[in-house]
Backbone as JSON, one array per atom type, in Angstrom:
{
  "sequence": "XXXXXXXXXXXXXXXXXXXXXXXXXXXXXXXXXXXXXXXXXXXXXXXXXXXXXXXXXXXXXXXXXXXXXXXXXXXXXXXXXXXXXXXXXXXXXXXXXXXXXXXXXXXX",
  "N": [[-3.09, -6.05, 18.89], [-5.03, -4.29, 19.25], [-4.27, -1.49, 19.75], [-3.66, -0.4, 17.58], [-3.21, 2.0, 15.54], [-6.14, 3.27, 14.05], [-6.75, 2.52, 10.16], [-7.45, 5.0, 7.51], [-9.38, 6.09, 5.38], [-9.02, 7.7, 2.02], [-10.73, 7.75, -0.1], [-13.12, 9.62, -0.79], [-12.09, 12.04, -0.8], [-9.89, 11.92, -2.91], [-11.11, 10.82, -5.07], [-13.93, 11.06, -5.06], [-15.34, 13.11, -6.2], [-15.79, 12.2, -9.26], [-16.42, 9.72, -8.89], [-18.11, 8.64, -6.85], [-19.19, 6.18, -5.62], [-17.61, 4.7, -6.02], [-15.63, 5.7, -4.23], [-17.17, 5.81, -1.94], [-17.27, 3.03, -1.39], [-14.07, 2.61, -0.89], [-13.68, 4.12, 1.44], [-15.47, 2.62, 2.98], [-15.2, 0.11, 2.96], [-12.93, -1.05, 1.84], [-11.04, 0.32, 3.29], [-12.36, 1.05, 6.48], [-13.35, -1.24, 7.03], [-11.9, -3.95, 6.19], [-9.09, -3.51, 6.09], [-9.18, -2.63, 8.85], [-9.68, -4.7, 10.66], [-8.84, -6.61, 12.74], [-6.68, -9.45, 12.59], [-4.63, -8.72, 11.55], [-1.73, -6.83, 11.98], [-1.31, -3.48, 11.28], [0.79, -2.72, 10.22], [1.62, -4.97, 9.25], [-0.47, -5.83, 7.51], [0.18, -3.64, 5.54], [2.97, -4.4, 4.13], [1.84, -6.87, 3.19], [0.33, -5.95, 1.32], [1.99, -3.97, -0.47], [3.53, -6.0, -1.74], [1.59, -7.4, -2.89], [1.09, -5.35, -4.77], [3.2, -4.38, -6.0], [3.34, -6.99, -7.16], [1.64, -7.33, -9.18], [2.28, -4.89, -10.78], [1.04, -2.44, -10.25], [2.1, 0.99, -10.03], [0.89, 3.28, -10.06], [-0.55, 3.03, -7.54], [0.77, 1.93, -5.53], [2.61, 3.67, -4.91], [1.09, 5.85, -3.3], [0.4, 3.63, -1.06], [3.23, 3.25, -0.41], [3.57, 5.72, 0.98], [1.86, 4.99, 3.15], [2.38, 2.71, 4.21], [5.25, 3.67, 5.41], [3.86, 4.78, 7.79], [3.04, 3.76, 9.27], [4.94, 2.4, 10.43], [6.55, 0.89, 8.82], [10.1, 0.3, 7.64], [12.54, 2.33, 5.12], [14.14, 0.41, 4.17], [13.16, -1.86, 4.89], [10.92, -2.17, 2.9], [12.52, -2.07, 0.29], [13.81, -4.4, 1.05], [11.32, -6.17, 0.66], [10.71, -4.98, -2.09], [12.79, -6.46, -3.46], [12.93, -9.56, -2.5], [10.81, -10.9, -4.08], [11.08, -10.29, -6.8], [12.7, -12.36, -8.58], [9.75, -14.16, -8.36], [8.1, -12.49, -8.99], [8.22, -11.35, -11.26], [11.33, -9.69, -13.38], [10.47, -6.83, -14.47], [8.65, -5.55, -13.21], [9.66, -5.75, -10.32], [11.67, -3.86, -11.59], [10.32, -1.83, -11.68], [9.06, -1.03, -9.5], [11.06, -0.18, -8.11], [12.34, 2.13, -9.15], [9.61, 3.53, -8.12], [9.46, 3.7, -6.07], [12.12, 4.77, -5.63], [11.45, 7.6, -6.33], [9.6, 7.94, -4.13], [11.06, 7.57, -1.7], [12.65, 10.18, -2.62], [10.88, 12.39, -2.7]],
  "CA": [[-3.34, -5.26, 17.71], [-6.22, -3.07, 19.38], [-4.3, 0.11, 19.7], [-2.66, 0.34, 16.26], [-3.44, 3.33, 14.96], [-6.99, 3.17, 13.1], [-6.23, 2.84, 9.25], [-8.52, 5.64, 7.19], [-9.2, 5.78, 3.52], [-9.21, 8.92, 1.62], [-11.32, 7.84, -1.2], [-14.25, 10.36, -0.89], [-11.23, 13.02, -0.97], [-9.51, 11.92, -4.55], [-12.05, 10.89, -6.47], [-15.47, 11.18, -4.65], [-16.51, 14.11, -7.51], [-15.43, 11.21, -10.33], [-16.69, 7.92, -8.53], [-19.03, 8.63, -5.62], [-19.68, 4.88, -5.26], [-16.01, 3.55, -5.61], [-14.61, 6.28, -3.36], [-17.5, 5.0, -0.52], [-16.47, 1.45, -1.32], [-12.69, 2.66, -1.0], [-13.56, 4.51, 2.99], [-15.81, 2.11, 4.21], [-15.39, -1.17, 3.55], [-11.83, -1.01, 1.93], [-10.25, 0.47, 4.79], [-12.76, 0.81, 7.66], [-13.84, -2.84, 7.42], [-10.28, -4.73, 5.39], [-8.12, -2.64, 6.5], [-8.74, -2.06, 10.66], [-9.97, -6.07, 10.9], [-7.89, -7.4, 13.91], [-6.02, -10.94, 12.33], [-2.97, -8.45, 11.04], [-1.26, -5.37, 12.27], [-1.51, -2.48, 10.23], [2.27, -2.61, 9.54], [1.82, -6.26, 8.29], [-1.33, -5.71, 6.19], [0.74, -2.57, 4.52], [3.83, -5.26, 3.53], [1.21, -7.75, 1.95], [-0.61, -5.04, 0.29], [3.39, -2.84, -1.6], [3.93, -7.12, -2.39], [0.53, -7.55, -4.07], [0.88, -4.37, -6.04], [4.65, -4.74, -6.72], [3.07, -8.19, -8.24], [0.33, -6.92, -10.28], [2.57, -3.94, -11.33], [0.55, -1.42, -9.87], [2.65, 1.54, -9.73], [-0.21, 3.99, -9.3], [-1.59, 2.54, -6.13], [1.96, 1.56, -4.96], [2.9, 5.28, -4.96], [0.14, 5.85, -2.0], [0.77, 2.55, 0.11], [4.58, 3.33, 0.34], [3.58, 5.97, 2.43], [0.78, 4.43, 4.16], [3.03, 1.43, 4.57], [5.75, 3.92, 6.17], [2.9, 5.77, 8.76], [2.67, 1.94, 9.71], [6.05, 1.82, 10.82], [7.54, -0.48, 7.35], [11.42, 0.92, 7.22], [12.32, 2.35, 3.91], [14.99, -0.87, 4.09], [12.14, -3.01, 4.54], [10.17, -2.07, 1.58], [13.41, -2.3, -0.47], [13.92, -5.7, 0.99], [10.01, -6.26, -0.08], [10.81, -5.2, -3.89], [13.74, -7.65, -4.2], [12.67, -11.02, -2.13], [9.96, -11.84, -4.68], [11.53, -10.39, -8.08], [12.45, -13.68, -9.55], [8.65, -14.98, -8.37], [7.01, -11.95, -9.36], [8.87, -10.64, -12.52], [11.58, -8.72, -13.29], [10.68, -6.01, -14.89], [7.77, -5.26, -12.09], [10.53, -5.32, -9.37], [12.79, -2.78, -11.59], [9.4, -0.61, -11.9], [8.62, -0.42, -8.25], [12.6, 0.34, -7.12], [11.94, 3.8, -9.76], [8.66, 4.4, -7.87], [10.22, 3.83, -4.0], [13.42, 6.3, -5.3], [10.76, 8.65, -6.3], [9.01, 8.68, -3.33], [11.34, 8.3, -0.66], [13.68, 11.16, -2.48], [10.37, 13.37, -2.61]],
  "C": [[-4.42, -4.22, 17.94], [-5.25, -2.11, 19.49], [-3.05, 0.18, 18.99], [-3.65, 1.19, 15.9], [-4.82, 2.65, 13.58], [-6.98, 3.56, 11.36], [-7.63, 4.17, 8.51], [-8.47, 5.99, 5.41], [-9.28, 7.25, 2.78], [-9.73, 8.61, -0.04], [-12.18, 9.02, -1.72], [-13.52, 11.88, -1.57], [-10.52, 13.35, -2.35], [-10.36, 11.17, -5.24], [-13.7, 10.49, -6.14], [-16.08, 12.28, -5.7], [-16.83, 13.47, -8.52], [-16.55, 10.57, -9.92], [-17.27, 8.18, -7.53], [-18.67, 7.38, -4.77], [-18.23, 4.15, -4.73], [-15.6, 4.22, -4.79], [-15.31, 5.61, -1.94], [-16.82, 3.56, -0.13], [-14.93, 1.4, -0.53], [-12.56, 2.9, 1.02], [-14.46, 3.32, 3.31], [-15.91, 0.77, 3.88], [-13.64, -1.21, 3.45], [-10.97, -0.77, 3.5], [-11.21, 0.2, 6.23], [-13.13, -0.72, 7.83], [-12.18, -3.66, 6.77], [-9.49, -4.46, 6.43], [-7.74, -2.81, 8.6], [-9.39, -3.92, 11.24], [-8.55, -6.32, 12.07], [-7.03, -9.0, 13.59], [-4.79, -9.96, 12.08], [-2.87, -6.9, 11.56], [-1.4, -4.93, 11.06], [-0.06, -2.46, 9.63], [2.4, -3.75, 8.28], [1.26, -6.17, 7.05], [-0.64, -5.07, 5.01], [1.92, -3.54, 3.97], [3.08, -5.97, 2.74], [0.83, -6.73, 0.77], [1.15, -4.19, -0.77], [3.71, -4.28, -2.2], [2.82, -6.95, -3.75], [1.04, -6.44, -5.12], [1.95, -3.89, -6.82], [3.86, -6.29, -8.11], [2.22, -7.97, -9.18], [0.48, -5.81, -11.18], [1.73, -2.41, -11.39], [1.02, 0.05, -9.24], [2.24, 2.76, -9.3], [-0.02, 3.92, -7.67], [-0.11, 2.34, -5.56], [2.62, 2.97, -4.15], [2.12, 5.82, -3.28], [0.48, 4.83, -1.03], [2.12, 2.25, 0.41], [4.52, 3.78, 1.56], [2.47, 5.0, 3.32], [1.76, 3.46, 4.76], [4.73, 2.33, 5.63], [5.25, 4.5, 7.73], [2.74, 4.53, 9.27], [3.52, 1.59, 10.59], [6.82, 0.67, 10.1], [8.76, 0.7, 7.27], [11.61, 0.94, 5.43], [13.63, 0.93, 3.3], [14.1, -2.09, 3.92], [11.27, -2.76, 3.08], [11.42, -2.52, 0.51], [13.64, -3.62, -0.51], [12.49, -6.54, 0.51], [9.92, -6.04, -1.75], [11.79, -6.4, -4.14], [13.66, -9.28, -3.47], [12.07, -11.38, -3.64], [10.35, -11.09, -6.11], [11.87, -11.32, -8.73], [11.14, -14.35, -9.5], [7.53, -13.57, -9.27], [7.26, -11.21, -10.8], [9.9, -9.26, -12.6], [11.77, -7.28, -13.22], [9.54, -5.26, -13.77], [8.42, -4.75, -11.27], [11.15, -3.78, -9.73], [11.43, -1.52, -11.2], [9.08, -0.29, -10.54], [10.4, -0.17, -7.64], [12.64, 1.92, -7.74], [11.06, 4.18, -8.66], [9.02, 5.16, -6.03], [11.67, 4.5, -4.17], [12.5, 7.53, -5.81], [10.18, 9.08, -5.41], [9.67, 8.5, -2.47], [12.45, 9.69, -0.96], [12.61, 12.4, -2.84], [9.82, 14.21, -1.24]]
}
């Protein structure tokens, strides 16, 4: 897992004028410390992370870690197969809301 591609956060970028504090939080521990930790490839981390936020209905944040989660190397088949494994565990109407957000962004 040392030479996956170093993940990088672009907090400071969208909303460092807003949130100073949360955007540092967001580059340097979020990603430079979470994020580039050596127990999980960067491909893997990006699958747990479109589950979690499929489960928590986070369609925001989901929107951003498609791509991240494709720059990873996650197929847009795999993510698809990632919204519909855990739809009966994680709720339907969650699942239908992230299959809208993943035909919005891979048909943008």
């Amino acid at each position: 897992m040392s030479n996956q591609p170093r993940q990088v956060g672009g907090g400071r970028r969208a909303i460092g004028d807003i949130a100073p504090k949360l955007a540092a939080l967001t580059d340097d521990v979020l990603f430079d410390d979470v994020w580039d930790r050596p127990g999980l490839a960067a491909r893997d981390r990006s699958l747990v992370t479109v589950a979690a936020l499929i489960a928590g209905g986070d369609a925001a944040q989901l929107r951003f870690h498609l791509g991240r989660a494709q720059e990873n190397g996650v197929t847009e088949e795999e993510l698809v197969e990632t919204i519909t494994h855990p739809a009966f565990s994680t709720g339907w109407p969650k699942a239908m809301t992230a299959a809208n957000v993943v035909r919005d962004v891979f048909h943008d």
